[in-house]
Phi, psi and omega in degrees: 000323172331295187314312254244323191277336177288333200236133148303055197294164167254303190254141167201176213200128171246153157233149207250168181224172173092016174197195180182093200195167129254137189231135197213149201312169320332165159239334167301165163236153168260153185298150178336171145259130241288108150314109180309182195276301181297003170281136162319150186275165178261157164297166177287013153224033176250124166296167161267106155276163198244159199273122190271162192214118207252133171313115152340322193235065159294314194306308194294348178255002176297320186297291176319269180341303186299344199269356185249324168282004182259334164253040180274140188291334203199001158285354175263333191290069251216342186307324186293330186098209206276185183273321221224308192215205180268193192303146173249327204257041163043023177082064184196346191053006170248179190167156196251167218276347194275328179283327190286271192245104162302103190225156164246158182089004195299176173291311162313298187309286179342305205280322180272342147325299211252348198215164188278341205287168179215093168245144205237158143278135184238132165252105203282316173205201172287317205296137170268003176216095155307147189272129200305356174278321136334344202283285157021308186256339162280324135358290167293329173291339188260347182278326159314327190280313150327301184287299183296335163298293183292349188269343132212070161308309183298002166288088174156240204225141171203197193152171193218135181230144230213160156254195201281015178266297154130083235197120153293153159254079147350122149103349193291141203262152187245130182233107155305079161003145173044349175259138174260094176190082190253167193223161184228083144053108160280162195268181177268138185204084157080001173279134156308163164262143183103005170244028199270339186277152181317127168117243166296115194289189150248157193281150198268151190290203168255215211289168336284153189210163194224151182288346190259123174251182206289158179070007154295139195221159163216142180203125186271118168247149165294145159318135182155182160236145179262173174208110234209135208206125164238112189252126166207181186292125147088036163214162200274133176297178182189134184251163198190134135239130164270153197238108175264144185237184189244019157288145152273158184123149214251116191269132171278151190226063181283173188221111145257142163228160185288154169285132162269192150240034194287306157325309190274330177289336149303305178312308177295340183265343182268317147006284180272024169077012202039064163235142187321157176238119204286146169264130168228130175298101182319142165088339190287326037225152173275191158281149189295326181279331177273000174291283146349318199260260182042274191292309150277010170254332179316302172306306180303277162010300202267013198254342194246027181255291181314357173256353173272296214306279179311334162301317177247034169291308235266311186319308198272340177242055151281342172272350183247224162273145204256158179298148141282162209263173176296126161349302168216153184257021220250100194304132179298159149261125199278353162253001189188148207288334189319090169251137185295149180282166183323163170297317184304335196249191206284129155317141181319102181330205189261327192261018162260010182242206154292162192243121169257171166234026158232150190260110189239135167306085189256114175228134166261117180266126174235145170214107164231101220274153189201126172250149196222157208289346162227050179228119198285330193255164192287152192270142246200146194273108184256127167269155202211132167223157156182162208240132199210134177254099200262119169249144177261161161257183165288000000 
């Protein structure tokens, strides 16, 4: 699995003895579903069938099978019937593994769950140990069928996806229209990366070495057109439609992409608590509310600069003789020459702003923790409430 997860494979095939068929995923079955009170019971020689569940790329693994059991010398030839019991694969030599034999964990599921692979059980004859005098002929029913299986790897799409530098991208998701069956970019595995183009290769170093550099893809398709989508971290997708022909050879489908700014646009929103960030328009004038907010986070702003100053006026001549405290406590306002009395006594009436002619209710909670550089002790959280009643004018 290991193997299977480092080098991309596409196609792969285990083979088996004692039957003489192919079988291709699922192989899981889902359990039945609950039987109302009012259904009939079944007889005792009627089964529980269990509810089959069919592969995204079911047409594509019907295609795989047929093509190694039709050129099988005697695997299609089904009339005589099963090796053991009668025919399962409907005069055709395949059959999906869930309908035969249910198993869970099979290989076939793995490799297409979890890997780029499309892998089949092929069961080569009846015998399950063939006699060395048999091999000969069994050889021969399978080597044409074998040589028609690998031979389409070369069926679909293939391609390479790079950014606008031409760098591959690794790790990049292939998305098909209408198939939920996606493949991903081979990695760098013993290939240099950046050597994917026609011409001289670098020779590869030794084991482990993978036939795959980085942004390479392959994906086994039926004849048809696709709409076809290449996606990675930190790049804008790019969509194609591919054309698959009923030739064999694999039609290129390559992919660029753009740098996003998605990656810098997280940072900033986490920055800011992942809370919207008001946009703001050059030339706009503001609102009597934004105005309003302003004004008061400025005023806060400038209240807790004056509350660092005096801690650490207080901080540094606490060790010496002590200081009288500042005349007043009474903050300058930074839109008017005007200054206001302490926080403690009644907020600034109606007539030091402009006269609007609605009246709004504004309260604000602020909570901000602060630590200062020669102060020993833990710095404690200043809440702030306040609440202001404004009329504005035109």
């Amino acid at each position: 699995m290991a193997w299977m997860d480092k080098n991309p494979f596409v196609l792969g095939a285990n083979l088996q003895g004692g039957e003489k068929l192919v079988s291709f995923p699922f192989d899981t079955a889902r359990p039945s579903p609950p039987t109302p009170a009012a259904a009939p019971r079944l007889l005792d020689y009627e089964d529980e069938r269990p509810e089959l569940q069919e592969t995204p790329d079911h047409a594509v693994f019907r295609w795989l099978a047929i093509s190694y059991a039709s050129a099988h010398l005697t695997m299609a030839e089904t009339f005589r019937g099963g090796c053991h019991a009668q025919d399962v694969t409907d005069a055709m030599g395949i059959v999906q593994g869930a309908k035969w034999r249910p198993r869970a964990g099979s290989m076939n599921d793995f490799s297409y769950l979890h890997t780029n692979c499309l892998e089949l059980s092929i069961y080569l004859g009846c015998d399950k140990f063939p006699h060395e005098s048999e091999l000969q002929q069994e050889w021969e029913n399978n080597k044409e069928s074998l040589l028609t299986f690998m031979e389409q790897i070369h069926r679909g799409i293939k391609g390479v996806v790079t950014d606008q530098q031409g760098e591959p991208i690794a790790n990049a998701t292939i998305v098909v229209g209408g198939i939920n069956h996606n493949v991903r970019t081979g990695r760098d595995c013993g290939v240099l990366a950046g050597h994917w183009q026609h011409g001289p290769q670098p020779t590869p170093p030794p084991a482990p070495y993978s036939a795959a550099s980085g942004g390479d893809y392959w994906r086994i398709l039926n004849p048809g057109e696709y709409r076809v989508s290449a996606r990675a971290e930190g790049y804008n997708p790019s969509v194609k439609t591919c054309h698959v022909l009923y030739d064999i050879g694999a039609t290129q489908c390559n992919f660029i992409l753009s740098r996003s700014n998605w990656k810098r646009i997280r940072e900033i929103m986490a920055m800011n608590g992942n809370r919207p960030i008001r946009r703001v328009v050059p030339g706009r004038p503001m609102t009597p509310r934004e105005r309003l907010r302003l004004r008061l986070r400025l005023r806060h702003r400038m209240r807790l600069r004056e509350q660092m100053r005096l801690r650490r006026l207080n901080a540094t001549t606490a060790s010496g003789s002590p200081t009288a405290p500042p005349p007043s406590t009474a903050l300058p306002f930074p839109f008017s020459s005007t200054a206001y009395t302490p926080w403690s006594q009644e907020p600034p009436t109606a007539g030091t702003w402009e006269t609007d002619t609605e009246t709004e209710v504004v309260t604000e909670l602020v909570t901000e923790t602060e630590g200062w550089e020669l102060h020993t002790g833990t710095a404690q959280p200043l809440t702030t409430a306040e609440t202001y009643t404004v009329n504005f004018g035109d």
